[in-house]
PADREN-217078 format. One record per residue (C-alpha): x, y negated, z; residue in three letters. Coordinates in steps of 0.05 Angstrom, whole numbers, plus 5000, padded with zeros to 4 digits. Example, Ala and Ser with C-alpha at 12.3 -4.5 7.8 and 13.67 -1.06 7.14 Angstrom:
! PADREN-217078
524650905156ALA 527350215143SER 
//
This chain:
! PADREN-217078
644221045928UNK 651120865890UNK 654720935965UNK 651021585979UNK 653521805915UNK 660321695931UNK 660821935992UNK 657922555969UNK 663022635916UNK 668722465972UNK 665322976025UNK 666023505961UNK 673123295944UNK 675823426013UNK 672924106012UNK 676924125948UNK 683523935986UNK 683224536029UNK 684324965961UNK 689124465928UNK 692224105984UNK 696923715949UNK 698523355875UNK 703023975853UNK 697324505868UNK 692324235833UNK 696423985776UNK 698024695768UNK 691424885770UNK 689224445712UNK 695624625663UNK 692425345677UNK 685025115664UNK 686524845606UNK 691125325578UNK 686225855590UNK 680625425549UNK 684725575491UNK 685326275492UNK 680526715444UNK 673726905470UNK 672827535502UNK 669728215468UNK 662628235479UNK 658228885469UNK 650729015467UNK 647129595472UNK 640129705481UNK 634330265480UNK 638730795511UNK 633131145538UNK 637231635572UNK 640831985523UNK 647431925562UNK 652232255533UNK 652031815460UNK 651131285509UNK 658831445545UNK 660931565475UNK 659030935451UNK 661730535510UNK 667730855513UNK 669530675445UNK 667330015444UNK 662330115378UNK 669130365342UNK 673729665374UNK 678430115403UNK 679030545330UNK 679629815301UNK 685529665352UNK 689830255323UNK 688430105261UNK 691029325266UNK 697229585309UNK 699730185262UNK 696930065192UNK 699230575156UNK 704830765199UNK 700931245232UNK 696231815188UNK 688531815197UNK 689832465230UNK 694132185291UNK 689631545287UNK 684132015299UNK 687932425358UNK 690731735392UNK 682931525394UNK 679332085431UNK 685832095475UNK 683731385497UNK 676131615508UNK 677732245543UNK 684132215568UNK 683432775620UNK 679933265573UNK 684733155520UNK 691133285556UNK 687833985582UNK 687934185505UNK 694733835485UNK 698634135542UNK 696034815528UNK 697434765449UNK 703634305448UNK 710734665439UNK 714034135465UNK 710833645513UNK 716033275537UNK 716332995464UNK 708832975467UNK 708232535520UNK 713632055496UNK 710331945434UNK 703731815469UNK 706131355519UNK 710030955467UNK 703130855436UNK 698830775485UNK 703430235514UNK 703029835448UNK 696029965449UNK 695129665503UNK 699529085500UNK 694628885438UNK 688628985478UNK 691628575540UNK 694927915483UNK 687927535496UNK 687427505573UNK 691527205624UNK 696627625663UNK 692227465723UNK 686727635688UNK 689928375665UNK 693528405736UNK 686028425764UNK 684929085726UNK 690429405733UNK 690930105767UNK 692930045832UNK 698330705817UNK 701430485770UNK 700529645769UNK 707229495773UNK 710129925722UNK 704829805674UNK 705629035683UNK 712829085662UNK 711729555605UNK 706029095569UNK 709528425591UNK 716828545567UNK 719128515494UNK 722229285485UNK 725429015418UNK 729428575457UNK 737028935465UNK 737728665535UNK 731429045559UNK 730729655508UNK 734230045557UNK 730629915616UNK 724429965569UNK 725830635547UNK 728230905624UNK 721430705646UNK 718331255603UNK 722631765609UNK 723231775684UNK 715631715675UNK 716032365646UNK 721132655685UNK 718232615753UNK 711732965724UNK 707032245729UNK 706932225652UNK 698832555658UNK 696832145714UNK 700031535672UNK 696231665602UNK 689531715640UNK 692130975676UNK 693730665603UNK 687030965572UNK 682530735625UNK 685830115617UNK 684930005542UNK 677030205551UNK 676929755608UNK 680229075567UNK 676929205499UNK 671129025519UNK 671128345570UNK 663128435575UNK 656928905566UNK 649528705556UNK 644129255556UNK 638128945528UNK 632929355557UNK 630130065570UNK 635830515605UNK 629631025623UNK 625031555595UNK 626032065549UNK 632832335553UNK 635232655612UNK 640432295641UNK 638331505657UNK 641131655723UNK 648631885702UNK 648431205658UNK 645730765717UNK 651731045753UNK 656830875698UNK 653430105693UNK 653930085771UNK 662630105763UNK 662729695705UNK 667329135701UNK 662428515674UNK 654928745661UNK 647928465658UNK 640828865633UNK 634828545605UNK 629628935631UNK 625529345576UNK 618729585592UNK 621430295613UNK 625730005660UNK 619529565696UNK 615330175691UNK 621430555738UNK 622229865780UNK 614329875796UNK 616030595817UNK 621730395863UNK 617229905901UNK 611630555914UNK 606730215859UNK 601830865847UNK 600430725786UNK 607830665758UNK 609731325791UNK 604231705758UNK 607231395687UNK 614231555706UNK 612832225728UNK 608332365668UNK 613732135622UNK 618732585654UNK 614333155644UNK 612533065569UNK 619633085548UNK 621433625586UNK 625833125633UNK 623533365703UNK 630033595728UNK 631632775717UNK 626832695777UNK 628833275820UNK 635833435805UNK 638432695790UNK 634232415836UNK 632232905887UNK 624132775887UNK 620533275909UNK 615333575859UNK 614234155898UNK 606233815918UNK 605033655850UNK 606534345833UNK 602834645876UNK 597334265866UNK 598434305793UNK 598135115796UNK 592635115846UNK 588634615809UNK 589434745728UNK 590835505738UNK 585435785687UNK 584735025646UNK 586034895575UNK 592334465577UNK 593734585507UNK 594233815490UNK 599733705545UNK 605434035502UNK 612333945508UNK 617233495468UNK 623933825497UNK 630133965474UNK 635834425472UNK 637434405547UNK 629634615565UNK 628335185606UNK 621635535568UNK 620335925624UNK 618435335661UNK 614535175600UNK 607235455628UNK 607435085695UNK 610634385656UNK 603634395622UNK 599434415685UNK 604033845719UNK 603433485652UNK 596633485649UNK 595033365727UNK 599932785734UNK 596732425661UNK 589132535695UNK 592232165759UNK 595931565722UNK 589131515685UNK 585031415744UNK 589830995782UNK 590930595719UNK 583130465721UNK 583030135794UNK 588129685772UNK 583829495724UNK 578029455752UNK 580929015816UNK 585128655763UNK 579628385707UNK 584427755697UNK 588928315652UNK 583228345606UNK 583929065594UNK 577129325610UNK 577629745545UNK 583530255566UNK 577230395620UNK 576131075578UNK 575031645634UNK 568031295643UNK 566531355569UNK 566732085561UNK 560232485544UNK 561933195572UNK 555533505530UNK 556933255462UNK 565333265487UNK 565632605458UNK 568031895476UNK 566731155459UNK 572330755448UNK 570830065421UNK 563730135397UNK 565930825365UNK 563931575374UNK 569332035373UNK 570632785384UNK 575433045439UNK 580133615437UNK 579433755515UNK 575133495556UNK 576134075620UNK 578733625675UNK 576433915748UNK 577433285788UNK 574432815750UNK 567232625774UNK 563032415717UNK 558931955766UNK 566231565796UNK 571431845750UNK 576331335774UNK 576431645849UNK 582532135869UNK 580432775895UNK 582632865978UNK 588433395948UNK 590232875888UNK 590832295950UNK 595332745989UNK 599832835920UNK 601132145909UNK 602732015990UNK 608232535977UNK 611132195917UNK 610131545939UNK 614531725995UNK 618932155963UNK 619831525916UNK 620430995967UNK 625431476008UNK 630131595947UNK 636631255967UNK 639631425897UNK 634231035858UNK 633330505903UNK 640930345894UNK 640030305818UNK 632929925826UNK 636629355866UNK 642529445817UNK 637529265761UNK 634728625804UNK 641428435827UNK 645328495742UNK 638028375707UNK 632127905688UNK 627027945633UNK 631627515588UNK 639127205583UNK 642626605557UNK 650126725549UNK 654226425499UNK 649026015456UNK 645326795447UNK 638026915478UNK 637727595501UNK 630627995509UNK 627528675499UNK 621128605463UNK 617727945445UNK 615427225449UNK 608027275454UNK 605126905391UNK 598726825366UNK 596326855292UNK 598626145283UNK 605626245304UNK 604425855365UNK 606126125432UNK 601026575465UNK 598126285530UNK 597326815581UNK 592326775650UNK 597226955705UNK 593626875769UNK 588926415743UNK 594025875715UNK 596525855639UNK 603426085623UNK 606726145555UNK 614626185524UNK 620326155567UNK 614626005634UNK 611426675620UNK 618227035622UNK 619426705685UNK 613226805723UNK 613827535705UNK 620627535721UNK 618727275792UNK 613027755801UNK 617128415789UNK 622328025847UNK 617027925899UNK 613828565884UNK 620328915912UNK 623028435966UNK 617428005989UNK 615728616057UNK 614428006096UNK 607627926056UNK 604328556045UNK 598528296005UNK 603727905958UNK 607528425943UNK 601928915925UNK 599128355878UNK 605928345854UNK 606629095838UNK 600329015792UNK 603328505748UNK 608928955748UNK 605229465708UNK 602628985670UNK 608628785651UNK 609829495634UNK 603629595592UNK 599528975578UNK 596328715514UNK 601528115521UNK 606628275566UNK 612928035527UNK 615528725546UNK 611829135513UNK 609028715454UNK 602229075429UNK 594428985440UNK 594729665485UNK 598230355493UNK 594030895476UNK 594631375528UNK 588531655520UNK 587731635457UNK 594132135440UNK 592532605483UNK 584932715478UNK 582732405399UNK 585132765341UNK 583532055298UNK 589231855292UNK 586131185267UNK 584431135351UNK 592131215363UNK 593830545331UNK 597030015375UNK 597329305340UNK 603228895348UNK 603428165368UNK 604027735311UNK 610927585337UNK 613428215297UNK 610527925223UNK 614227315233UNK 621427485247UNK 623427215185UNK 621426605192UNK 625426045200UNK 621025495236UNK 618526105284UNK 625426305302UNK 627725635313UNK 621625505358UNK 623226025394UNK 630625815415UNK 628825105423UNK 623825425480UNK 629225705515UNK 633625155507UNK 638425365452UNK 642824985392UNK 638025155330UNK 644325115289UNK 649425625325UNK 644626045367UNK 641826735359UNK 636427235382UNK 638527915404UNK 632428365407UNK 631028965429UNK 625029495446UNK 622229675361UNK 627030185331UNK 629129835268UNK 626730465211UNK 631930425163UNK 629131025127UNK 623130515109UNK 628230065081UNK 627229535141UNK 633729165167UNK 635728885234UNK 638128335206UNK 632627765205UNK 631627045184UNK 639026975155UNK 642027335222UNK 638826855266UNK 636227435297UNK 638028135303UNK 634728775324UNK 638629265358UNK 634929835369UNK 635730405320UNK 633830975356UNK 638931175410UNK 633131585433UNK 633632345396UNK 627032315393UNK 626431705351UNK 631231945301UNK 627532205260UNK 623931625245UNK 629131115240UNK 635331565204UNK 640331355247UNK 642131355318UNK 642330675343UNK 645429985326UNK 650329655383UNK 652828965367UNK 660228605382UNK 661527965388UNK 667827715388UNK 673427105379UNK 672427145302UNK 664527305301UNK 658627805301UNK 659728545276UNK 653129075275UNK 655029735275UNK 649930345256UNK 650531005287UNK 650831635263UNK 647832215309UNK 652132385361UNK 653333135365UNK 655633305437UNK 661632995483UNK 665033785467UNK 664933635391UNK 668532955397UNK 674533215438UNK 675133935408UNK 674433695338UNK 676232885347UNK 669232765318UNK 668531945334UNK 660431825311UNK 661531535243UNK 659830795247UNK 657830345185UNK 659929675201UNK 656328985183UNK 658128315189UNK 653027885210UNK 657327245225UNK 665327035211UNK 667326455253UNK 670425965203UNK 675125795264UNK 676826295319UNK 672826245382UNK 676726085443UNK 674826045514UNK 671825315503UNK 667225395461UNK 663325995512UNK 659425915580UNK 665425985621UNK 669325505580UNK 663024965610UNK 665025195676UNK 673125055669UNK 671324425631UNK 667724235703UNK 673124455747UNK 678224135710UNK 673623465715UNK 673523595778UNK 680923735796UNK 682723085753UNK 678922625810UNK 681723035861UNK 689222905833UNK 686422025819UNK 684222075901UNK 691222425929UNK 694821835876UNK 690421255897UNK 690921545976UNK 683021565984UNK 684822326007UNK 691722476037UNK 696523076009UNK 698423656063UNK 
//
């Protein structure tokens, strides 16, 4: 075994020689290994619950959860007023935008842009101090590398190179680049104040633009998404899972956000329409209002109510069959459509009588309400295809598989949108998958390899339509760690005025956030240092107006969702929490409502941001002490037996 071993290790350290084929290369490598390990850790940001609202979403990213405002402030204290601190920050987010304005309103530019430049430069040489000039080389603009690599690397102060400092700029300026150049520089300080992004869950639903943000994630420099239960729900839909397309497509239409579907996506909702019309034309569809916004189209308003209320009859009934074929779930009691008595327009649900506001629905048959109608059969063909044929959202589906997984470990933090399953106890909730037991971290994963094979595994047709039902059960079941509650209640909302019948229970996970011996269960599950870890939740908007706090069992754990969502606001006073993490610890930053992208370059209005600090490191965190710093640590290993073999001539320098 010991021989195998080592001739394993030698097979791997010749492979090694091909990189580093000599003692000077890989000595070199090692003095920059090493120096890089002591470098300070990178910017981390999370952000989670978007739920499509895009535009506080850009906002938000593009300032870093107010890094960039805190970058100014450390470079020009008071040297600069709050005024051109103000200015010099939505410059940096909207660099394009901005200069429109500014060279329509300045009276002399030229000055302008010297000014700027001078600034932005310095700006960005602070941004770029904690990286590696290979490192900042990599994202560089292709334009303008050179120049800005000798603009942020030399020392202007220096007398020797003021000059040639200075000439940079103004010839900048005087060949007309100077626009094209503060758009390079801006970019670039967005781009480096932030080394990585985590999006904790739920990119979809309810706003109108999870596409436009799928698109910005998709060019990102270093990002990874913990799938929320709205994203499954869409994934399901990607991978022609009837059920999930009914949801999505519901969803869309009670918040107004069908132009998501059509215009962002180009599915065609033309059948549904028309069935829609043809089908609901003189039915009550009173309880199949609305919730839009600003941006909605009333006139659209009338025929919105009939698609509303066809497409929530069809995820009903296909929701049923699942059911039905799938009595492992245990969810026999969202089996309501069965339940109904159309004489006394009452239902049963759980033992108990109770009125319904509409009970007019022409294609359910009382005798097999679960059965599609021939027209309703033809209507989900169409969008199954149309959803199975849409390049766009099959792009961003794989995008989610490839950059995404129902939880992450990265940098002694567990990462995951919803819960743990517990039970009363505190213990972890076992759950029947397929008839074997799985609970903690082994539920995550099985789930996590069911929504996989649901999408990829072609090969095995049966599979993968097995799979597809536990990915809407991920999306919706009584203990999907997704979703976290005994049901969703559907039915209930839309058809029971009680709203004692509307109540969804929580898992017991929620009680016991506080708790220390639950908390630290929970990261010694997923393999995680007790003493230095955390828990970064997301999916329960945190409702600050009920005095509740994100900040649980001594910061151990942190919930970050605050209501990004405008239609959460409301409830939770604020618009959202993000998180940063960085070389000298944790920072939770609240969000004011964001008014509109217009409002924050016409009248510089940044969202105002209440800062918290969760954590200070009592030493600064370098690249050692992170994932990354485990993987140099290895290389370097490694490279230090390659350098013993070339000295001890087991393998022979080139």
């Amino acid at each position: 075994m010991r021989s195998e071993l080592h001739e394993m290790e030698l097979k791997y350290l010749k492979s090694l020689a091909n990189q580093y084929p000599n003692i000077a290369s890989a000595s070199t490598e090692i003095i920059n290994l090493q120096a890089i390990l002591n470098l300070p850790k990178g910017t981390e940001h999370f952000m989670t619950d978007i739920h499509g609202e895009y535009e506080q979403f850009n906002h938000v990213l593009k300032n870093g959860s107010g890094a960039i405002r805190r970058k100014i402030d450390e470079e020009f204290g008071n040297t600069l007023s709050q005024k051109d601190k103000k200015s010099l920050a939505t410059l940096i987010y909207y660099p394009q935008e901005k200069l429109e304005i500014e060279t329509r309103q300045e009276d002399n530019i030229e000055d302008w842009y010297k000014i700027t430049l001078h600034r932005l430069v310095q700006i960005t040489k602070r941004v770029a101090s904690k990286y590696t000039r290979s490192k900042v080389r990599k994202a560089l603009p292709d334009d303008f590398a050179y120049i800005i690599e000798e603009l942020i690397t030399e020392k202007s102060d220096i007398s020797d190179k003021e000059e040639y400092y200075n000439e940079i700029l103004h010839t900048i300026i005087r060949i007309g680049s100077a626009p094209d150049f503060i758009v390079a520089l801006s970019n670039l300080i967005q781009r480096l104040v932030i080394d990585h992004l985590h999006i904790v869950g739920d990119i979809f639903d309810r706003g109108p633009g999870p596409h436009l943000i799928l698109d910005t994630l998709k060019h990102y420099h270093s990002v990874d998404i913990q799938w929320g239960n709205h994203d499954i729900v869409w994934m399901g839909a990607a991978c022609g899972h009837l059920p999930c397309i009914a949801t999505v497509v519901r969803v869309a239409a009670r918040y107004g956000n069908l132009d998501t579907l059509e215009d962002g996506y180009g599915i065609n909702l033309v059948p549904l329409a028309t069935f829609a019309l043809d089908t609901y034309q003189d039915v009550d569809c009173e309880a199949f209002a609305i919730k839009y916004n600003t941006d909605y189209n009333t006139k659209d308003l009338n025929l919105d109510m009939k698609i509303h209320k066809a497409i929530a009859i069809l995820q009903l009934k296909l929701e049923g069959q699942v059911i039905r074929r799938c009595p492992e779930f245990g969810m026999e009691d969202r089996l309501l459509l069965d339940k109904i008595n159309y004489e006394n327009k009452t239902v049963t649900i759980d033992g108990r009588e109770y009125p319904m506001k509409d009970t007019e629905f022409p294609t359910v048959n009382p005798a097999d309400p679960y059965r599609l109608t021939p027209d309703e059969e033809q209507v989900m063909a169409r969008l199954q295809h149309a959803f199975l044929k849409c390049e766009k959202l099959q792009k961003h589906v794989r995008f989610l598989y490839s950059n995404g997984g129902l939880y992450k470990i990265h940098n002694s933090n567990l990462l995951y949108h919803g819960c743990v399953p517990l039970d009363e106890e505190g213990n972890f909730k076992s759950v029947n998958i397929d008839g074997k037991p799985y609970k903690g971290r082994e539920l995550y994963d099985v789930l996590d390899h069911y929504a996989r094979k649901g999408y990829y595994a072609k090969n095995d047709p049966a599979g993968m339509r097995r799979a597809q039902d536990y990915i809407w059960y991920t999306w919706t079941g009584p203990n999907s760690p997704v979703y976290g509650r005994d049901k969703m209640t559907t039915f209930e909302r839309y058809f029971v005025e009680d709203k004692k019948a509307h109540k969804e229970t929580k898992n017991s996970y929620y009680s016991m956030l506080d708790r220390e011996d639950i908390v630290h269960r929970i990261l010694d599950e997923f393999g995680l240092d007790i003493k230095k870890s955390h828990i970064i939740n997301g999916h329960v908007p945190v409702e600050l107006k009920k005095g509740d706090t994100p900040i649980k069992c001594d910061g151990r754990l942190l919930i970050i969702d605050g209501g990004f969502s405008k239609a959460y606001q409301e409830k939770t006073g604020i618009a959202g929490y993000t998180l940063v993490s960085d070389s000298h610890g944790m920072r939770l930053v609240a969000h004011e409502p964001f008014e509109s992208m217009e409002a924050a370059i016409l009248r510089e209005s940044d969202i105002f941001s209440d800062s918290t600090v969760v954590e200070i490191a009592p030493v600064r965190i370098r690249v050692s002490d992170t994932d990354i710093g485990i993987d140099l640590k290895e290389r370097i290993k490694q490279l230090e037996q390659l350098l013993h073999a070339y000295r001890d001539g087991t393998i022979v320098e080139k």
